[in-house]
N, C-alpha and C positions, 0 to 999 in steps of 0.2 A: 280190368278196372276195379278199383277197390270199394267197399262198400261205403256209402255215407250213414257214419255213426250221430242217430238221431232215436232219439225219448218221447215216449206219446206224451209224458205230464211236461210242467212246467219246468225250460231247461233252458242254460243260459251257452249260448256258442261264439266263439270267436272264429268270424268269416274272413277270408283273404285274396283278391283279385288282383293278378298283374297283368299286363296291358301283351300284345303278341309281341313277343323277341326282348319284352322291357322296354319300348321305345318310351320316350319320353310326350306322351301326346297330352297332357293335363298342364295347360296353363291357367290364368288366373281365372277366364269366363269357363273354363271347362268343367275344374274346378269348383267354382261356384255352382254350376247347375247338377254336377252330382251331387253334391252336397244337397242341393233341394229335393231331388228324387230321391235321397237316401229317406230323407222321412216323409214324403208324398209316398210312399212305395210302402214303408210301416205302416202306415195307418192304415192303408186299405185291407194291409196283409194281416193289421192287429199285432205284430210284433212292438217288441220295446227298446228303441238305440241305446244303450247305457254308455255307450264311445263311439267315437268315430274318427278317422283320420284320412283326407284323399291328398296321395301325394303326387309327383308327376307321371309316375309311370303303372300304382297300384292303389290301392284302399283298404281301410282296416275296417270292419262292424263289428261291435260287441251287441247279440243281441238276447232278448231272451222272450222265449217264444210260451204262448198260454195255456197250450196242453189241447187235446182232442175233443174234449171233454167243452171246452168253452168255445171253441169254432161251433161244434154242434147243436150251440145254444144261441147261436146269432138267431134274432129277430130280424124281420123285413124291413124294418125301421133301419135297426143297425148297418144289416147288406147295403140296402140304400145311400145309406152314409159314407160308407167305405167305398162304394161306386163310383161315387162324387168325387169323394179324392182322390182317385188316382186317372180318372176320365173326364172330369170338369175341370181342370188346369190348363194353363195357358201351353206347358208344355207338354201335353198330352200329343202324343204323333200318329194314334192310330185309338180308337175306339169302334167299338161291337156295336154299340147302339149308343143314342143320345141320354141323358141323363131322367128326361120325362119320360124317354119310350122306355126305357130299364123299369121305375116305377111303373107305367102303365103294365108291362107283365109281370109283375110281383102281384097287383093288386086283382088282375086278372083270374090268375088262379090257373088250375089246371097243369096240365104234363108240361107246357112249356116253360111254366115257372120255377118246375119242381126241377127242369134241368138246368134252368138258369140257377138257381137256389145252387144246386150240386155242384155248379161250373165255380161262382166264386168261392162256396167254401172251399174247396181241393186247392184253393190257393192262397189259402190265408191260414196264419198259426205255423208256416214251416219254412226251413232257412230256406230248402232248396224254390222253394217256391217263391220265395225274399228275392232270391239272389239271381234267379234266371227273369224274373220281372224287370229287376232292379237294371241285371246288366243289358236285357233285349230293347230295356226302354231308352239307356243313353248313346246304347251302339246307334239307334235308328236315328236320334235329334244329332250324335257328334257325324255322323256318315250324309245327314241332310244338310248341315252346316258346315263342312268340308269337302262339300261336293265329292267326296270319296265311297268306298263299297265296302263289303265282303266284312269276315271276322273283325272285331276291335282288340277281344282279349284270349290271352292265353291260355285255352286248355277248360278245365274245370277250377270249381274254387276250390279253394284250403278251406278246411274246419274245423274247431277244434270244441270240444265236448269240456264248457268248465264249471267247477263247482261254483251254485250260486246264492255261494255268502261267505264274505268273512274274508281273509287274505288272497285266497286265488282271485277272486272275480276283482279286487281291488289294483293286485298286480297286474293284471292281464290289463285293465280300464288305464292302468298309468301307463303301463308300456305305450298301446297303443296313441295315448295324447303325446310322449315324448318322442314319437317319431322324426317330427321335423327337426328334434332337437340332436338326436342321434346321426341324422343326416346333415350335420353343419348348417340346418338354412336359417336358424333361429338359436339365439343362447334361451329364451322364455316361452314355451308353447303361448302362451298368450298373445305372445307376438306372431303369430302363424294362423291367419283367418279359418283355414280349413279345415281344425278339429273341434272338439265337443268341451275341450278344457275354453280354449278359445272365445268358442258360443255362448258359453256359461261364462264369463268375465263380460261379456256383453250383454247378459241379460237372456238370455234366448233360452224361453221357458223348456220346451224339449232338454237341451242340453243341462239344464239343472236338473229335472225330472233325473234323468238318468245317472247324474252323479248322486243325487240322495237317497237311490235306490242300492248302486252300488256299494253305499257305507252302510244302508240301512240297518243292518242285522249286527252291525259294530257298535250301535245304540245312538240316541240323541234324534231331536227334531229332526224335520226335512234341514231346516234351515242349517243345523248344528252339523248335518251329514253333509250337507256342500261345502261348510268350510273345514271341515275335515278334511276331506279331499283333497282340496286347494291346497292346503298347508302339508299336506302329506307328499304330493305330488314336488312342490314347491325346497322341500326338505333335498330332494332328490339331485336337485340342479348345480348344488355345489361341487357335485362329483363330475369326473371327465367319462363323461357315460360310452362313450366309446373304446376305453378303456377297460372299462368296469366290468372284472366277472361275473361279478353279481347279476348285472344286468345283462350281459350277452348269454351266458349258458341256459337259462332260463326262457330269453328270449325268442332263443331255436324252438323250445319245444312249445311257445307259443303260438307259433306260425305251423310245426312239423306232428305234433303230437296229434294222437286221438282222445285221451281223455286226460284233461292235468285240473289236479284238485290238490287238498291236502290226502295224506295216505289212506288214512278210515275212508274217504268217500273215493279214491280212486280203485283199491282194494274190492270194494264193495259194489263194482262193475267188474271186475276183472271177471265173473266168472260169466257174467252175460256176454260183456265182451268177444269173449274164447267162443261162446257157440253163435253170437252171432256170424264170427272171421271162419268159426268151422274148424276151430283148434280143437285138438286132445286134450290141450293142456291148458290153465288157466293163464294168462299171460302176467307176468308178474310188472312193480310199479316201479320206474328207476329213479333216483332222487336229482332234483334240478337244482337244488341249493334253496336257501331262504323259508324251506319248510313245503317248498314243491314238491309233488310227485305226477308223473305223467307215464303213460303207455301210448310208445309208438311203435310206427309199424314197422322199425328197423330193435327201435332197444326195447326189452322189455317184453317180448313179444318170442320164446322160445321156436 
C-alpha cells in the first residue's frame, strides 16, 4: 500500500473517488446529496472546497486543508460548531451523542471531554480524515436508500499534493469543473448542476469562496478573482477538449501524480518526498506541458 503524501502546514490536494468496478450509481438525487455532504463534511473537518465535481460513477475535491497548527487551536465554542454540522443535519445517519449532550461534556470538563476534545480534532484539518467521513457518510444514507449493503467505492482515494497559488492550483480548479464537459454531458459547465463552477453562477456562496481563493494570489478583489476564473475557464470551451493535448496529458497527472506544481515548488519536495517513499535517491520532476511539473510514482520516480 503506498504511502499518503500529506503536509502538516497549510496544503492544498486534489482528491479522487470512483465508485466499485465504475458502476454508474450517481444519478440526479445522489448527486445532489453528495454534493451537500461534500461541504456539511468541510466544515466540520475545517477544510476549504476550492472545486468540486460529482459525476455518475466518481468525484473530484480540490481541497486545502489549515495545517496542525490551527486544528490545535480550535476552541470549545468552535468544536461545538463544527459538531453541529455534521451531527445536527437532516441527513445525519448515525451520531455519538446529541448536539446538547456533546456540549454538556465540553462544558463538564474533565477526562471525558479531554477525550472527546482529542476524538474530533484527529478528524479535522486532513484529507484522509475528509475523505473516509465524507465517503462512510454517503455509503450508509445511498445503502439505506437502496435497500442495498456492503462497500459502495473502489479501493482507496487518489491524491494529489498541489501547489497552492498561481497556475497549478488554477489548472487543477478548471480541470476538475470541465469534467462533465470532457464527458460529452454538457458543451458549458454551467450547465452541469453538480460542480462548483456551476454553484458559483448560481450564486452559492461556498462555491465563490473557493474560486476567489483559487485566483487569489493572481491579484484583484474577491470579486475580480471570481470573474477571472469564470472568463478563464470560459476561454477554454472553444477548444475540442477531448482532443486537446494540452489538456489530456496534464490531466493524467492530475488524477495519477504525487506532487504537481510548478518546478521550484515540486523540486523543492523532491527531496522530502525520496525519504518519505525511502528512496536513495531524490526523485526527479517530469514536465506535463503548460508550465506543469509532477512526481509520480511510475515517472520521475528513479
Amino acid at each position: 500500500m503506498s504511502i499518503r503524501i500529506k503536509r502538516s502546514e497549510v496544503s492544498c490536494y486534489h482528491c479522487m473517488s470512483r465508485t466499485i468496478q465504475g458502476r454508474y450509481l450517481f444519478h440526479e438525487v445522489e448527486k445532489a446529496v453528495l454534493r451537500k455532504m461534500i461541504y456539511q463534511v468541510a466544515r466540520f473537518c475545517g477544510v476549504r472546497v476550492l472545486a468540486y465535481c460529482v459525476m455518475s460513477n466518481h468525484f473530484h475535491v480540490l481541497l486545502e486543508t489549515p495545517g496542525v497548527d490551527a486544528v490545535a487551536a480550535l476552541d470549545d465554542a468552535e468544536l461545538l460548531k463544527r459538531y453541529e454540522a455534521l451531527y445536527g443535519t437532516e441527513l445525519c445517519t448515525y451520531r455519538p451523542m446529541s448536539v446538547e449532550a456533546a456540549a454538556a461534556c465540553l462544558a463538564e470538563g474533565g477526562p471525558s471531554a479531554e477525550r472527546f476534545r482529542a476524538w474530533l480534532r484527529s478528524r479535522m484539518g486532513d484529507i484522509s480524515a475528509y475523505m473516509r467521513t465524507l465517503k462512510l457518510r454517503f455509503s450508509i444514507w445511498y445503502n439505506r436508500e437502496s435497500g442495498g449493503f456492503g462497500t459502495l467505492w473502489s479501493g482507496r482515494f487518489k491524491s494529489v499534493l498541489v501547489e497552492g497559488a498561481g497556475m497549478p492550483l488554477l489548472a487543477v480548479a478548471q480541470y476538475i469543473d470541465l469534467n462533465p464537459v470532457r464527458a460529452g454531458l454538457v458543451k458549458d459547465p454551467r450547465d452541469y448542476r453538480f460542480c462548483s463552477y456551476a454553484d458559483a453562477r448560481l450564486g452559492n456562496a461556498y462555491a465563490l469562496e473557493g474560486q476567489a481563493r483559487v485566483m487569489k494570489r493572481l491579484g484583484g478583489s474577491p470579486e475580480e478573482c471570481i470573474r477571472n476564473y469564470q472568463q478563464t475557464l470560459k476561454s477554454k470551451l472553444g477548444n475540442d477538449i477531448n482532443k486537446t493535448e494540452a489538456m489530456l496529458s496534464p490531466g493524467r497527472s492530475f488524477c495519477d501524480g504525487r506532487i504537481l506544481g510548478s518546478s521550484k515548488f515540486v523540486l523543492s519536495l523532491a527531496g522530502w518526498y525520496g525519504k518519505l517513499m525511502g528512496r536513495r535517491r531524490d526523485p526527479s520532476a517530469v514536465a506535463t506541458g503548460k508550465g506543469l511539473f509532477v512526481i509520480n510514482q511510475k515517472l520521475g520516480v528513479p
